[in-house]
ZABA-7187 format. One record per atom (N, C-alpha, C): residue number from 0; residue in three letters; x, y, z. Coordinates in nm, 2 decimals. Example, Ala and Ser with C-alpha at 12.3 -4.5 7.8 and 13.67 -1.06 7.14 Angstrom:
<0,'Ala',<1.32,-0.57,0.78>>,
<0,'Ala',<1.23,-0.45,0.78>>,
<0,'Ala',<1.32,-0.33,0.78>>,
<1,'Ser',<1.28,-0.22,0.71>>,
<1,'Ser',<1.37,-0.11,0.71>>,
<1,'Ser',<1.29,0.00,0.79>>,
END
This chain:
<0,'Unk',<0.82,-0.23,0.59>>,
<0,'Unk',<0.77,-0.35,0.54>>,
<0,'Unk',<0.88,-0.46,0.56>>,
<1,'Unk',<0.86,-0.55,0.56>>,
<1,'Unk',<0.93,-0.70,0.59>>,
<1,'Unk',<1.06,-0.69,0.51>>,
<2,'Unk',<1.00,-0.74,0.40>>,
<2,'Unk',<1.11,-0.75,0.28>>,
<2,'Unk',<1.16,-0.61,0.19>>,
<3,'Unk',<1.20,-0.62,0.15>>,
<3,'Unk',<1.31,-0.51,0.08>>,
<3,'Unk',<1.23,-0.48,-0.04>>,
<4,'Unk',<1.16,-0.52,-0.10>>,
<4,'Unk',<1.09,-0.52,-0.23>>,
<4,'Unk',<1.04,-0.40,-0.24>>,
<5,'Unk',<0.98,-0.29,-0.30>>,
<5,'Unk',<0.97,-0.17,-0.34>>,
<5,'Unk',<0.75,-0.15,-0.24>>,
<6,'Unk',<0.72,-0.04,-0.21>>,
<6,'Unk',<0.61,-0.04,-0.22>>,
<6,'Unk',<0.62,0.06,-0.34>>,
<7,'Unk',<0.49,-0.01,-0.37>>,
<7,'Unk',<0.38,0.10,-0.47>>,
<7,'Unk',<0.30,0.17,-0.42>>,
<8,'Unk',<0.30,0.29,-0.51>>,
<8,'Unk',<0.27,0.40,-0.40>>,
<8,'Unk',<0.14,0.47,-0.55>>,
<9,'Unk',<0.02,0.41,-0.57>>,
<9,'Unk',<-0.02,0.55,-0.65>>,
<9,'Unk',<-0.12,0.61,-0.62>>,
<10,'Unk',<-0.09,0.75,-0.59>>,
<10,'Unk',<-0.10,0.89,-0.57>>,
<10,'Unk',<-0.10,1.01,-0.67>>,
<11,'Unk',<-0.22,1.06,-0.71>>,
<11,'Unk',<-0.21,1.19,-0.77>>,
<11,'Unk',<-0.19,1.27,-0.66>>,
<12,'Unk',<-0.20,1.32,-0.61>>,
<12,'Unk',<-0.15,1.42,-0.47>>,
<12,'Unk',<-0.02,1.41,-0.45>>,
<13,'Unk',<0.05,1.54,-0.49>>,
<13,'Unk',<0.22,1.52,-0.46>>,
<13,'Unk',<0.17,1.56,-0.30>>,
<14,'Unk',<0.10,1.66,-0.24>>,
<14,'Unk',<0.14,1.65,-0.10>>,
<14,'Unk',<0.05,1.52,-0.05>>,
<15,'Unk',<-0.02,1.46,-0.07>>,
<15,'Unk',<-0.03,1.32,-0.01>>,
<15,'Unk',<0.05,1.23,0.00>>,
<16,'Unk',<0.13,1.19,-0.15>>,
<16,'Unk',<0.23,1.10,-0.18>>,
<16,'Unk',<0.33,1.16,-0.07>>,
<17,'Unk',<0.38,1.27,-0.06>>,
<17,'Unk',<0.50,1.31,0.05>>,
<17,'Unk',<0.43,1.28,0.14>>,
<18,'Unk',<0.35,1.31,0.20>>,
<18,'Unk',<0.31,1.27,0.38>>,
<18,'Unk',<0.32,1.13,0.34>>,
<19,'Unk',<0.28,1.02,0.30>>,
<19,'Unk',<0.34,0.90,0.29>>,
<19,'Unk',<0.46,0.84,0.30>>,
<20,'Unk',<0.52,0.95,0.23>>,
<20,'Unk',<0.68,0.89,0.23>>,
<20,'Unk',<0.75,0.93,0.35>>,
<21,'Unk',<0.67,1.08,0.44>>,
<21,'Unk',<0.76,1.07,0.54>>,
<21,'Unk',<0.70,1.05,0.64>>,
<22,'Unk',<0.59,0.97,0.65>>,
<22,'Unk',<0.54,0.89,0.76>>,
<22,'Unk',<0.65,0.77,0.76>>,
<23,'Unk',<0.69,0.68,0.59>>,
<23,'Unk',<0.74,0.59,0.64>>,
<23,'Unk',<0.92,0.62,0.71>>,
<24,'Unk',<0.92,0.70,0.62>>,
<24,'Unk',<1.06,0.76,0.67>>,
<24,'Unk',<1.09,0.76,0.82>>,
<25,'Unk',<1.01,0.85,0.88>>,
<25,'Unk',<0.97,0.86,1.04>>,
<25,'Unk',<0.99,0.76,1.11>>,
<26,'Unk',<0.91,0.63,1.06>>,
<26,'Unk',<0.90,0.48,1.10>>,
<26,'Unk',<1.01,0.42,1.08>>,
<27,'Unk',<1.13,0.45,0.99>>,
<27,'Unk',<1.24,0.37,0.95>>,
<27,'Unk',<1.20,0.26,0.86>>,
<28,'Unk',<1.10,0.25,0.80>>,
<28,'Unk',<1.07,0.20,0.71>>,
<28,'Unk',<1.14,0.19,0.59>>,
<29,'Unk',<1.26,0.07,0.55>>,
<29,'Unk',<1.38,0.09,0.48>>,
<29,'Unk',<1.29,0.06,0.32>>,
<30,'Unk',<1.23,0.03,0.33>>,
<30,'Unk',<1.17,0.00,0.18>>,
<30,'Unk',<1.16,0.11,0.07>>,
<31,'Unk',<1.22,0.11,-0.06>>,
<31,'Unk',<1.17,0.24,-0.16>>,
<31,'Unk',<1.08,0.27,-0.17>>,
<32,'Unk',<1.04,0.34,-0.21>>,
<32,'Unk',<0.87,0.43,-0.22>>,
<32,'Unk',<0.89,0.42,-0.42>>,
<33,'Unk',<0.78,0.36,-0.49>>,
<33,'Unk',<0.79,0.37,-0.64>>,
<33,'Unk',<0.63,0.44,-0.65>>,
<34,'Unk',<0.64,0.56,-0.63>>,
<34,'Unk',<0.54,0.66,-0.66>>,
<34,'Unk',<0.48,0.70,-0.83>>,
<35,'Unk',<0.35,0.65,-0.86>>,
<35,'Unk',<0.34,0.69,-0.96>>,
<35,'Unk',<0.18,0.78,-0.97>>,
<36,'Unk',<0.13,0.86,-1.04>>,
<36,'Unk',<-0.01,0.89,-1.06>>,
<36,'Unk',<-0.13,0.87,-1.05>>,
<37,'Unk',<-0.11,0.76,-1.16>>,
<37,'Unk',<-0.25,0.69,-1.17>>,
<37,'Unk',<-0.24,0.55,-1.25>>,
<38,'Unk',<-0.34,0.46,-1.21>>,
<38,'Unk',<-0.37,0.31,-1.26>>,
<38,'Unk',<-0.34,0.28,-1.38>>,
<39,'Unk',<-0.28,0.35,-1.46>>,
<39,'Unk',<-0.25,0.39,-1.60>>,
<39,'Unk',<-0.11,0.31,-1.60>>,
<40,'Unk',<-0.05,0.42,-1.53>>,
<40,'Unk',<0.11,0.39,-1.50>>,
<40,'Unk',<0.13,0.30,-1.40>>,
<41,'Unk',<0.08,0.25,-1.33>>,
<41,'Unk',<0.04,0.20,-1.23>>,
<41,'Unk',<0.07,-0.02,-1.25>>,
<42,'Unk',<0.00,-0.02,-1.40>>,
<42,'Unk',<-0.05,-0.10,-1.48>>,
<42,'Unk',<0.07,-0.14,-1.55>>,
<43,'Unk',<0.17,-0.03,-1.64>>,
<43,'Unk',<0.24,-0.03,-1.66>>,
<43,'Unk',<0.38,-0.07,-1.63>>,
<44,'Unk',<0.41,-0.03,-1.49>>,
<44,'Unk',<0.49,-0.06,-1.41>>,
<44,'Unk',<0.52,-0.22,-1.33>>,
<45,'Unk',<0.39,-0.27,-1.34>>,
<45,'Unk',<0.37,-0.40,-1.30>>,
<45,'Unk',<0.42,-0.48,-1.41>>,
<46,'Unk',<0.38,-0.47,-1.53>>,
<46,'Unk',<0.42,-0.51,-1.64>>,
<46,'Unk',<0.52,-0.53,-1.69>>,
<47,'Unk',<0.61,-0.44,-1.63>>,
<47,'Unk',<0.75,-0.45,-1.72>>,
<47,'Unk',<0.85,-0.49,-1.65>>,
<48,'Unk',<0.90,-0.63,-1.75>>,
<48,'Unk',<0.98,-0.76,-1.66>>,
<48,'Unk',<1.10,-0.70,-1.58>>,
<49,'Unk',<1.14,-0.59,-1.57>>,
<49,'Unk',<1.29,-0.52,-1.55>>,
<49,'Unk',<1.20,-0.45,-1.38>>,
<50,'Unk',<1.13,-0.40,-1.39>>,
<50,'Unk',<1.10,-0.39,-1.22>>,
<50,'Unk',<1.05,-0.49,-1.14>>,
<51,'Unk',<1.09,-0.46,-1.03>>,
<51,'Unk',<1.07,-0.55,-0.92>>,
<51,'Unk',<0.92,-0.55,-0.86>>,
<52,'Unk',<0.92,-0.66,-0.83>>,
<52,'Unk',<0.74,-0.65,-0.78>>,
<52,'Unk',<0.76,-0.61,-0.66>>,
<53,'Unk',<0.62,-0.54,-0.62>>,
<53,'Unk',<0.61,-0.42,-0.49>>,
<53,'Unk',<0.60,-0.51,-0.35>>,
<54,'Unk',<0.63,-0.49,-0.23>>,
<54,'Unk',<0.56,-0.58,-0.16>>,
<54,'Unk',<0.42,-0.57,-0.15>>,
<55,'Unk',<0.34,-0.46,-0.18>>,
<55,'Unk',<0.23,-0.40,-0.13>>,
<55,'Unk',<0.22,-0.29,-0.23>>,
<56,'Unk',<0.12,-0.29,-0.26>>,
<56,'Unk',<0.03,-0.13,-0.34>>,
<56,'Unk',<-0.01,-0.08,-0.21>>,
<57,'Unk',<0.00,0.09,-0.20>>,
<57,'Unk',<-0.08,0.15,-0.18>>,
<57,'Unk',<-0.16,0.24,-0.28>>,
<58,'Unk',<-0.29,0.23,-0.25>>,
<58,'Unk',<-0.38,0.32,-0.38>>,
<58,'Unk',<-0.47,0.38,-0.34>>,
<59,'Unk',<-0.44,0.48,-0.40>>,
<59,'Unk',<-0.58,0.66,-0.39>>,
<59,'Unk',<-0.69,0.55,-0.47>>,
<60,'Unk',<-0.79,0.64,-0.45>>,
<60,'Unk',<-0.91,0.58,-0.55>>,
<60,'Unk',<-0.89,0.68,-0.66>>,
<61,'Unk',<-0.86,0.82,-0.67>>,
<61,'Unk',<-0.95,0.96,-0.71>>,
<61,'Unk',<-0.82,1.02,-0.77>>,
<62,'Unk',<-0.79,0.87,-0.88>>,
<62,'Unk',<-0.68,0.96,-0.99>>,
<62,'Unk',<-0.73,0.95,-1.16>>,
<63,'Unk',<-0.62,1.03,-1.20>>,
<63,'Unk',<-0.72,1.04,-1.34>>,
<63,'Unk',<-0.67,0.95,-1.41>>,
<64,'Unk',<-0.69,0.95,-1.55>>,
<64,'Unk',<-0.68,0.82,-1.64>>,
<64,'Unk',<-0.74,0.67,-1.57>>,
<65,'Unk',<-0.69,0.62,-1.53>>,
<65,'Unk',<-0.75,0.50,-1.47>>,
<65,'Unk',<-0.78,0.46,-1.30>>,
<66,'Unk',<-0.86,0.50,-1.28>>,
<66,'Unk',<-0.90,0.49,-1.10>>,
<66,'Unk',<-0.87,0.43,-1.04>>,
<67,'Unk',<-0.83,0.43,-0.94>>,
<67,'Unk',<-0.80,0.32,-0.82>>,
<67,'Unk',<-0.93,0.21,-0.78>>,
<68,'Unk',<-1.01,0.23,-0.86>>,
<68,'Unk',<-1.08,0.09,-0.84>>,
<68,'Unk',<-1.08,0.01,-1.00>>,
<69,'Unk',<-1.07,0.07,-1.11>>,
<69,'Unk',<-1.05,0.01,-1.21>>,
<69,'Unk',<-0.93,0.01,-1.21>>,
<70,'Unk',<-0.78,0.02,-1.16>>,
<70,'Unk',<-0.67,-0.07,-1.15>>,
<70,'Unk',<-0.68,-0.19,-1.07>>,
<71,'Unk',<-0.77,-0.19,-0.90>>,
<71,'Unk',<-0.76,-0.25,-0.80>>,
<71,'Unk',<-0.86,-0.38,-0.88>>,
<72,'Unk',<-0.95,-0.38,-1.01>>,
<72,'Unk',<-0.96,-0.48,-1.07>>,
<72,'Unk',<-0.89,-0.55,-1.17>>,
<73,'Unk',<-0.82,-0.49,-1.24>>,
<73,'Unk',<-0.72,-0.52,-1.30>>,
<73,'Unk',<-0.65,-0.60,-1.25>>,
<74,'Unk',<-0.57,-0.60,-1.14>>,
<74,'Unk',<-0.47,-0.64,-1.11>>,
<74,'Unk',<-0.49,-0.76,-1.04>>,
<75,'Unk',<-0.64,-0.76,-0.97>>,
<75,'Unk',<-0.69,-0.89,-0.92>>,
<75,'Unk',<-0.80,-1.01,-0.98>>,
<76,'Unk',<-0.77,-0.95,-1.12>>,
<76,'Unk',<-0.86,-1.02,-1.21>>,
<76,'Unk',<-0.71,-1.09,-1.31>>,
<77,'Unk',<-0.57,-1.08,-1.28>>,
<77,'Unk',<-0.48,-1.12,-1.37>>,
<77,'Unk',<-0.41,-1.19,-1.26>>,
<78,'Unk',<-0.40,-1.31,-1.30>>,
<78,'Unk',<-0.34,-1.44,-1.21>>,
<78,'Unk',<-0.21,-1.40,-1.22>>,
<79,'Unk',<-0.10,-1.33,-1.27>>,
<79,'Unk',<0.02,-1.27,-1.21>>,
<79,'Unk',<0.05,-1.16,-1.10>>,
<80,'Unk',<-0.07,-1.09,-1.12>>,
<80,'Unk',<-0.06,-0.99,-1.04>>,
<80,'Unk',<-0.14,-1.01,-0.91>>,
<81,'Unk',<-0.25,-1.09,-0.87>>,
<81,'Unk',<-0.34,-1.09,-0.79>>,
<81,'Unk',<-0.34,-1.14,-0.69>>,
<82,'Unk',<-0.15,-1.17,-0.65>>,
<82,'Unk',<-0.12,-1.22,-0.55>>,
<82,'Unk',<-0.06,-1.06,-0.44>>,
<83,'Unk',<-0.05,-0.96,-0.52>>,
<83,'Unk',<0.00,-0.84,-0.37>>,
<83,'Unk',<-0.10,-0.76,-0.38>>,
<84,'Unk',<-0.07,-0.78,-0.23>>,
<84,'Unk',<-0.16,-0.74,-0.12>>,
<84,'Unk',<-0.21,-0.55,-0.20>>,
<85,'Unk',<-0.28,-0.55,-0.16>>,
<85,'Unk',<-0.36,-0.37,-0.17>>,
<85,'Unk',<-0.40,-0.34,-0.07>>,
<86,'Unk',<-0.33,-0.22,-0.06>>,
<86,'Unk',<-0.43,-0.17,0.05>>,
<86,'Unk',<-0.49,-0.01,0.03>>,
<87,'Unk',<-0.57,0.05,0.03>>,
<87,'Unk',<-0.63,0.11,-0.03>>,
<87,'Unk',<-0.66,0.24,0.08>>,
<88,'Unk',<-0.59,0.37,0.03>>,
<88,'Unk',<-0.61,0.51,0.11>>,
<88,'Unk',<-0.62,0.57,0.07>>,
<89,'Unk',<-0.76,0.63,0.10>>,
<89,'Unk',<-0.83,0.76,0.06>>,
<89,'Unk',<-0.87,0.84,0.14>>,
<90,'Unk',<-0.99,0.95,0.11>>,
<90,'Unk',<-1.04,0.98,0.19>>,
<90,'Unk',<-1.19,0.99,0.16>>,
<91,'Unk',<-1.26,0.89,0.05>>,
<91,'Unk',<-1.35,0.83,0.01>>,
<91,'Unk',<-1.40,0.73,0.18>>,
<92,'Unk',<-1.53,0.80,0.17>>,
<92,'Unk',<-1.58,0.76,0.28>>,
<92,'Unk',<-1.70,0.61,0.27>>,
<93,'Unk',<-1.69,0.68,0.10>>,
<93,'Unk',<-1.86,0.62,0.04>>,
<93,'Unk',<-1.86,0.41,0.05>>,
<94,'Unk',<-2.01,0.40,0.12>>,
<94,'Unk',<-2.00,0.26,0.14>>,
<94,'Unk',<-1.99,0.18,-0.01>>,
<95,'Unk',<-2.06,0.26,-0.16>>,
<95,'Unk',<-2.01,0.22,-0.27>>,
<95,'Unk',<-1.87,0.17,-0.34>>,
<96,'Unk',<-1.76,0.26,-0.26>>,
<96,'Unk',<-1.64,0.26,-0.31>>,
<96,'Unk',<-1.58,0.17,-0.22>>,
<97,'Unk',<-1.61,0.15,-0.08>>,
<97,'Unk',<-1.58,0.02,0.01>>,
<97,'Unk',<-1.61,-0.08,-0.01>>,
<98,'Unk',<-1.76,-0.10,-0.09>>,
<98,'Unk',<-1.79,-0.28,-0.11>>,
<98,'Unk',<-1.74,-0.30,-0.28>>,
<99,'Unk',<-1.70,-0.18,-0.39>>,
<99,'Unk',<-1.64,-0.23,-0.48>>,
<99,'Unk',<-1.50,-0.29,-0.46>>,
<100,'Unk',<-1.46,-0.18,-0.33>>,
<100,'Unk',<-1.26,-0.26,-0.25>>,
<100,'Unk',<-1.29,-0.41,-0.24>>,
<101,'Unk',<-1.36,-0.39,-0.15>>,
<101,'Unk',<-1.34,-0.55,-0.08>>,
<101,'Unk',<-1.42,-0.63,-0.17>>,
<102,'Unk',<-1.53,-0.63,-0.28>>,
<102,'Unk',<-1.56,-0.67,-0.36>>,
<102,'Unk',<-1.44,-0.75,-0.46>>,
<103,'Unk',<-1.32,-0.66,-0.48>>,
<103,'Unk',<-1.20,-0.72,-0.57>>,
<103,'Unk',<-1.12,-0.72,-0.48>>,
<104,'Unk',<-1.10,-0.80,-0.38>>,
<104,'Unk',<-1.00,-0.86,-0.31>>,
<104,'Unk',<-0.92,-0.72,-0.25>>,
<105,'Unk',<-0.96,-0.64,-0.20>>,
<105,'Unk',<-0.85,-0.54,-0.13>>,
<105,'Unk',<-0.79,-0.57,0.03>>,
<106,'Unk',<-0.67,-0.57,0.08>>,
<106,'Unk',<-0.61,-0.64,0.16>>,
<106,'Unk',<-0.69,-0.51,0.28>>,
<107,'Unk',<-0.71,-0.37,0.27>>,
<107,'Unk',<-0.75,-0.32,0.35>>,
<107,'Unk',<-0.80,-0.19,0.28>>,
<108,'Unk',<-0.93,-0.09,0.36>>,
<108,'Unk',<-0.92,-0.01,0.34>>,
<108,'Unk',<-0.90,0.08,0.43>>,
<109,'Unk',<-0.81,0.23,0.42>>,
<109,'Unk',<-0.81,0.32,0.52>>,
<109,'Unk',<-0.83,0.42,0.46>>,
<110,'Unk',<-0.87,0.53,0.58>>,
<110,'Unk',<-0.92,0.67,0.59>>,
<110,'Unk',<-0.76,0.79,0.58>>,
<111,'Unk',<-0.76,0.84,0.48>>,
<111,'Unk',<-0.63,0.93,0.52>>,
<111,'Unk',<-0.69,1.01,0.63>>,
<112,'Unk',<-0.59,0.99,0.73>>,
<112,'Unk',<-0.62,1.11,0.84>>,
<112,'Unk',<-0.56,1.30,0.82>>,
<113,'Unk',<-0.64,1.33,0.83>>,
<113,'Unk',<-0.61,1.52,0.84>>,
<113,'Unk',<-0.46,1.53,0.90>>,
<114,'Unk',<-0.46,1.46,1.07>>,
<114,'Unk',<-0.34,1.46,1.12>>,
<114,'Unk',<-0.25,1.38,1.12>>,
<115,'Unk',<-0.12,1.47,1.11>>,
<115,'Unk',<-0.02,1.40,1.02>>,
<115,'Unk',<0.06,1.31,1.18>>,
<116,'Unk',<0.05,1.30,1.33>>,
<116,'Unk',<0.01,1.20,1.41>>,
<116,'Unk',<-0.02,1.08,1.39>>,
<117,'Unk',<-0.19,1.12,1.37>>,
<117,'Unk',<-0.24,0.99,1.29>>,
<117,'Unk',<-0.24,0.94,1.21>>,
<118,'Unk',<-0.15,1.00,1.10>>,
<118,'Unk',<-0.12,0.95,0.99>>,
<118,'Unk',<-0.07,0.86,0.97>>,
<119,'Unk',<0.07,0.91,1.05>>,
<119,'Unk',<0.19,0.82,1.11>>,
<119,'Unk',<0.17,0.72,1.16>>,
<120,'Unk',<0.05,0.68,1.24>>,
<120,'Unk',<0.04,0.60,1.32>>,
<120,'Unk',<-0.08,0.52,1.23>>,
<121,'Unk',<-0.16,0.55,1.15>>,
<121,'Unk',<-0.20,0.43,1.05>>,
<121,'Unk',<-0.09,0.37,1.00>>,
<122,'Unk',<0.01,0.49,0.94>>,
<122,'Unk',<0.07,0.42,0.84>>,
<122,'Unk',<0.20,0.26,0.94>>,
<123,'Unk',<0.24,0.33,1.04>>,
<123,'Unk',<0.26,0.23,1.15>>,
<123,'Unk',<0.19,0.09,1.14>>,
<124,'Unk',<0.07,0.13,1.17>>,
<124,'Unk',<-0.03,-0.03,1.16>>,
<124,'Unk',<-0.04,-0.12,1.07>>,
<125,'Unk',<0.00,-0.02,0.90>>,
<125,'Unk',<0.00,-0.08,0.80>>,
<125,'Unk',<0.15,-0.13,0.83>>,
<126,'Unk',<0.22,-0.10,0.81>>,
<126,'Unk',<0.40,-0.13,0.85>>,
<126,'Unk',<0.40,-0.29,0.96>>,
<127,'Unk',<0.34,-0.28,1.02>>,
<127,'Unk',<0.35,-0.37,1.16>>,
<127,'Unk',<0.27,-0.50,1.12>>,
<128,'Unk',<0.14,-0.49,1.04>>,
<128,'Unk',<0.04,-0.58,0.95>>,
<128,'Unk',<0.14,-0.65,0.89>>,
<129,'Unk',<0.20,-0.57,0.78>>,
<129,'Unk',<0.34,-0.67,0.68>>,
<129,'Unk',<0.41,-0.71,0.73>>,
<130,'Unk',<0.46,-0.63,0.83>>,
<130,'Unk',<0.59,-0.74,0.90>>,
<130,'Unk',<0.53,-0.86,0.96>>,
<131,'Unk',<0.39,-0.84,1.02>>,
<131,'Unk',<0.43,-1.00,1.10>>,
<131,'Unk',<0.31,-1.04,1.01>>,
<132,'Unk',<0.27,-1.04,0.87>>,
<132,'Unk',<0.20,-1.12,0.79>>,
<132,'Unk',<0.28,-1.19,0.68>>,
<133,'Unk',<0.26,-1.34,0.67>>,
<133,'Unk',<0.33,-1.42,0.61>>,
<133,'Unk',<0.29,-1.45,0.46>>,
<134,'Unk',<0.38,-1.39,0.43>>,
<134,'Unk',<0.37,-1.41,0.26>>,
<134,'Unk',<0.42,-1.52,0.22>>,
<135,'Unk',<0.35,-1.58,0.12>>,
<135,'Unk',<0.40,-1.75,0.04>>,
<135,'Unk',<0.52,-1.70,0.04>>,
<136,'Unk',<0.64,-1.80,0.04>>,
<136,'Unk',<0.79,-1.77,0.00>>,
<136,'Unk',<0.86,-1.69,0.07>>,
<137,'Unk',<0.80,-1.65,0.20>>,
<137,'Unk',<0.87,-1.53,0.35>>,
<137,'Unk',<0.86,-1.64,0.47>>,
<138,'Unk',<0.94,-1.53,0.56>>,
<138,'Unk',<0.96,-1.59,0.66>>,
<138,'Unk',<0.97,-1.50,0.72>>,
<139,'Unk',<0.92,-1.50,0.84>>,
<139,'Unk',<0.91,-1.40,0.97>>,
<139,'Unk',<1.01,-1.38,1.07>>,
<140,'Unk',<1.07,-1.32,1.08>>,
<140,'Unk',<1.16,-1.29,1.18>>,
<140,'Unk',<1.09,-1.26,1.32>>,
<141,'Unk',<1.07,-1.31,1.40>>,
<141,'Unk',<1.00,-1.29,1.52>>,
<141,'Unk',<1.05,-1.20,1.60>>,
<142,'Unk',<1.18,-1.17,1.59>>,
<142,'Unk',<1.29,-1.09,1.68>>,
<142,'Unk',<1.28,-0.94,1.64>>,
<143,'Unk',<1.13,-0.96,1.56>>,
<143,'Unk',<1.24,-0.81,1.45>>,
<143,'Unk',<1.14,-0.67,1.59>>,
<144,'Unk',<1.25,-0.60,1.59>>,
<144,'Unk',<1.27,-0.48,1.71>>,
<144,'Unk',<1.12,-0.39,1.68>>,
<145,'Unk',<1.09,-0.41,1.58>>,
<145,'Unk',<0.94,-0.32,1.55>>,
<145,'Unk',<0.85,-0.33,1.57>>,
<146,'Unk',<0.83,-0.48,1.59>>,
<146,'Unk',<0.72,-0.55,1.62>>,
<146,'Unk',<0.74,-0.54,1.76>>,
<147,'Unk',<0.83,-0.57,1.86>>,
<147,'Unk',<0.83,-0.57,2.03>>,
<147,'Unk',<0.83,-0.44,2.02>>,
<148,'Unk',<0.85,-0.34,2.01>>,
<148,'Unk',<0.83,-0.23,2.00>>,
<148,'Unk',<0.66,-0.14,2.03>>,
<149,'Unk',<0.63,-0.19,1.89>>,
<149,'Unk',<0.48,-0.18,1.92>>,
<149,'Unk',<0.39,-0.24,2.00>>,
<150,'Unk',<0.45,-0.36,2.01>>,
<150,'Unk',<0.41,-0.45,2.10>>,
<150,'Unk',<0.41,-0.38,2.26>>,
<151,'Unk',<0.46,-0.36,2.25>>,
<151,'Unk',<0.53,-0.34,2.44>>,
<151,'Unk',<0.49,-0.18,2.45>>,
<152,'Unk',<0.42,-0.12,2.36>>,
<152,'Unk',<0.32,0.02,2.35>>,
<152,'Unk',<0.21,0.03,2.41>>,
END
């Protein structure tokens, strides 16, 4: 990701959450990973003035206590929070759980892939999306080696 700011990462699946972290790993992806459960904590963690805001959520739909669609409205129904981006990874195929995403503003949704390849290489697309998408109060480095990189792929 662009900036340095933490992704949010929630995931009930410790082996999902890992293949995420080392897809970004892989990528050189210098950003923290702030992994938590569920919408619950999720909610929590947004809230409290002492953390940093994420550049980006990533969110499971299919955790307990609070779902990744009842956080993904939360968060875009509250004028502090409803400015980062979501992007939403499951392996929820259902066109109901797609038009409630993009129903509440979801910046994307993706398919977790089986192969950890293609994993990699979603997670790439998401990585390459942030870097050259401009956030209010960012600036783009045009030079940055990841982008020509993919580019020239």
């Amino acid at each position: 990701m662009r900036t340095l700011q933490p992704i949010l990462l929630l995931e009930d699946d410790t082996v999902d959450a890992m293949t995420v972290k080392r897809a970004l790993k892989d990528l050189n992806v210098a950003n923290a990973v702030v992994r938590l459960i569920n919408g619950e904590e999720g909610v929590k963690y947004l809230r409290k003035n002492s953390n940093v805001r994420p550049c980006v959520i990533i969110l499971d739909l299919n955790m307990p206590k609070m779902n990744g669609i009842e956080f993904l409205k939360y968060v875009k129904e509250d004028p502090e929070l409803r400015a980062i981006p979501v992007v939403v990874l499951t392996t929820s195929r259902a066109d109901q759980d797609k038009f409630e995403c993009f129903n509440n503003s979801v910046a994307g949704y993706l398919i977790k892939p089986s192969d950890y390849q293609d994993f990699v290489r979603t997670i790439q697309i998401l990585d390459l999306y942030w870097s050259i998408s401009e956030m209010p109060g960012c600036h783009l480095d045009k030079t940055d080696a990841r982008i020509e990189k993919v580019l020239a792929s």
